[in-house]
C-alpha positions as CSV (number, residue, x, y, z in Angstrom):
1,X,-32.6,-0.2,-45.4
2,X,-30.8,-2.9,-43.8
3,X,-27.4,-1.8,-45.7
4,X,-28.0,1.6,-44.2
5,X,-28.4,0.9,-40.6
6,X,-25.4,-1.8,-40.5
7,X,-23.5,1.7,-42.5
8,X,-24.4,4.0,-39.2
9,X,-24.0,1.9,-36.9
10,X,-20.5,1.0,-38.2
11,X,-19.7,4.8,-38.3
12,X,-21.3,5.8,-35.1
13,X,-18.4,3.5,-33.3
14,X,-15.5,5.9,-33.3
15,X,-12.8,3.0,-31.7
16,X,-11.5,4.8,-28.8
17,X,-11.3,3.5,-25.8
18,X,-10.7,4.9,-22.2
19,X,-7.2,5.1,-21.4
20,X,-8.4,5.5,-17.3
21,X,-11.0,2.4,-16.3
22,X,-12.4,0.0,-17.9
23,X,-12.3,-3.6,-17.0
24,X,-8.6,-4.4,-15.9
25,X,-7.0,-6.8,-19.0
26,X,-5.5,-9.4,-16.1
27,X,-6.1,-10.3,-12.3
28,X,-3.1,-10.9,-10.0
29,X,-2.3,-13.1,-7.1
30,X,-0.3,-11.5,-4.6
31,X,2.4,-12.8,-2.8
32,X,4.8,-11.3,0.0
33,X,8.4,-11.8,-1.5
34,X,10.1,-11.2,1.0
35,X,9.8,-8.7,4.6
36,X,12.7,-7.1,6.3
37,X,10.5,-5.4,9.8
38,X,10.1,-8.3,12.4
39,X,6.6,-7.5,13.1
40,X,4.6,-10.0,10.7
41,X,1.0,-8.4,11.4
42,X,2.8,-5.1,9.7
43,X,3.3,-7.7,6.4
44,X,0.6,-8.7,6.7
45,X,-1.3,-6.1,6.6
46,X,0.4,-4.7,3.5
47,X,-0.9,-7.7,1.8
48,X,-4.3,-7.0,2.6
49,X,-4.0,-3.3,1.3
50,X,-3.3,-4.8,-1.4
51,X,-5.3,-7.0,-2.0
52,X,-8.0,-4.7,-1.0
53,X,-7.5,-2.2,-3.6
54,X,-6.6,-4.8,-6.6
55,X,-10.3,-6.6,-5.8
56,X,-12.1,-2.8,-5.9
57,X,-9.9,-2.5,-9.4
58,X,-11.7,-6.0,-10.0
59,X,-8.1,-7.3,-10.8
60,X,-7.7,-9.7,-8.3
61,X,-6.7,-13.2,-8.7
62,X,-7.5,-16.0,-5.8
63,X,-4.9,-17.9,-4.1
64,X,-1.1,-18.5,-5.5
65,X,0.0,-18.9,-9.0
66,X,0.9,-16.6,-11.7
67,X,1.0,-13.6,-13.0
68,X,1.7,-12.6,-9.4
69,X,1.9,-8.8,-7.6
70,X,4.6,-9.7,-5.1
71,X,5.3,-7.3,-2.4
72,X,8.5,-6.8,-0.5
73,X,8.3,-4.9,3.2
74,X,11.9,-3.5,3.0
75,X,11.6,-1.1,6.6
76,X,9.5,-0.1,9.3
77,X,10.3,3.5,11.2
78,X,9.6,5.3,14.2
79,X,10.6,8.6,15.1
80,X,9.3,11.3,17.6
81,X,7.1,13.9,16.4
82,X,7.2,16.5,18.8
83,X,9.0,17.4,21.8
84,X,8.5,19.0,24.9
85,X,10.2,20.2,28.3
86,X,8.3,17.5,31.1
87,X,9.2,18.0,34.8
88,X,11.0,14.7,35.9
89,X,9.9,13.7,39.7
90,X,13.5,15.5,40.8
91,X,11.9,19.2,39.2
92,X,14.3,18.9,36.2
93,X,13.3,19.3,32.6
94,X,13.8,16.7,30.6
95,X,12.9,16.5,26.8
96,X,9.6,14.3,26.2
97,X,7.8,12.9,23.0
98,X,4.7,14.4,22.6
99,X,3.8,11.9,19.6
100,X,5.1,9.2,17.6
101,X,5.3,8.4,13.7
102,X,5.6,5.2,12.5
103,X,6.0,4.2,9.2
104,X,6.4,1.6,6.8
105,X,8.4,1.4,3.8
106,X,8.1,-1.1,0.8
107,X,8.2,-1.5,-3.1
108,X,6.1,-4.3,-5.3
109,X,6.5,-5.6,-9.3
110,X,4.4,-8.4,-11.3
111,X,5.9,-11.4,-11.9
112,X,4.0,-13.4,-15.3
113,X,5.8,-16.6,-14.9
114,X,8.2,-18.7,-12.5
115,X,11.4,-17.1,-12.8
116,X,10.2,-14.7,-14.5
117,X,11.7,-11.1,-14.8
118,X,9.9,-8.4,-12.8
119,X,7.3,-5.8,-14.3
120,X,6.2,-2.5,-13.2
121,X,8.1,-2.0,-10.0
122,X,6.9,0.5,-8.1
123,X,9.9,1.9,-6.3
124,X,10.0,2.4,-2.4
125,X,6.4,4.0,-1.1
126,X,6.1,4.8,2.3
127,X,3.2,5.6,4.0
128,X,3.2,7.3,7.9
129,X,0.9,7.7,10.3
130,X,1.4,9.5,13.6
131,X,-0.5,8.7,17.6
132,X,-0.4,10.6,20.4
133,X,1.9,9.1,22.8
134,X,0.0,7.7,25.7
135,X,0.6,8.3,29.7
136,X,-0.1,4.8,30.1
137,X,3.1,2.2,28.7
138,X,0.5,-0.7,27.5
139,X,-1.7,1.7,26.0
140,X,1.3,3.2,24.1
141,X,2.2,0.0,22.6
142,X,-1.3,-0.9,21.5
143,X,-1.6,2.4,19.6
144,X,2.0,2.1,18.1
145,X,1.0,-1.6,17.0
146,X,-2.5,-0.4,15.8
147,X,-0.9,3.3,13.6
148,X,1.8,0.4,12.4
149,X,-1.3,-1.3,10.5
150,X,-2.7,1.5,9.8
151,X,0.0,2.4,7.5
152,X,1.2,-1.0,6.5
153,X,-2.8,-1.5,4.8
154,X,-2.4,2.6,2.9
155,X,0.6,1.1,2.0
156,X,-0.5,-1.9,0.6
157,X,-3.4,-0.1,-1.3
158,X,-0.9,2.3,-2.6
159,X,1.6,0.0,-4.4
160,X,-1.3,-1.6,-5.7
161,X,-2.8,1.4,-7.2
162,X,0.7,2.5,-8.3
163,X,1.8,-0.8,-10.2
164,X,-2.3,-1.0,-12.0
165,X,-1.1,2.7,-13.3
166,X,-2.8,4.9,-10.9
167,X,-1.2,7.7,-9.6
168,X,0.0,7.0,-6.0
169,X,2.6,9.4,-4.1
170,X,4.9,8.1,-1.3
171,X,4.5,9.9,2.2
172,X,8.2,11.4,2.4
């Protein structure tokens, strides 16, 4: 009897495995390589997109060390998104941004060991978000400054989703 349930529970196992999900095989630390926009709270907020979406993968690692998921900000872009005729105080029409998009631009890779070759990159992702522009010129900036984090964290999340094997599309 014994033989016999040790026999169907042998063959009742059929050895697949998930290829999607699971428990992740490693956890990463992640580490800004290097940034390229001057605006530090834009980095930094890439780093905590992805660190966000590597500890809901349960992949992340605390504090430095190796292997690492190191991040490199390469850009960050602003461009108008709509224009309009606006009467200047003379009576002449002159063109005027209706909103603004900023994005930011920037590619990641794991790193198993110092000086180690890189894994996985990612490729440039960009992620964009758009605001309204504001009548007001200190109201303007703080929604620039706050759509600029708003797309450097869906940035971060991205690359991280991108260089665990997820599917993640850039914004272009």
């Amino acid at each position: 009897m014994r033989a016999m349930t040790a026999a169907l529970l042998l063959l009742s196992s059929c050895g697949y495995a998930p290829v999607h999900g699971g428990a992740p095989r490693e956890r990463l630390h992640v580490v800004l390589a290097e940034s390229k926009v001057p605006d530090a709270v834009a980095s930094d907020e890439v780093l905590a997109g992805a660190r966000e979406e590597l500890a809901r993968l349960g992949a992340l690692a605390p504090g430095e060390g190796f292997p690492r998921f190191e991040i490199e900000v390469l850009r960050a872009d602003e461009a108008s998104e709509g224009i309009a005729a606006a009467p200047n105080p003379e009576g002449r029409l002159l063109p005027e941004s209706r909103a603004t998009r900023v994005a930011v631009v920037a590619r990641a890779w794991i790193v198993r060991a110092p000086k180690g070759g890189h894994e996985r990159d990612t490729g440039d992702l960009r992620a964009a978000e758009t605001v309204a522009v504001a009548v007001d010129a200190r109201a303007a900036t703080f929604r620039q400054s706050d759509a600029l984090r708003a797309a450097g964290r869906r940035l971060g999340q991205k690359l991280a989703a991108r260089v665990m094997g997820l599917p993640a599309a850039t914004e272009d």
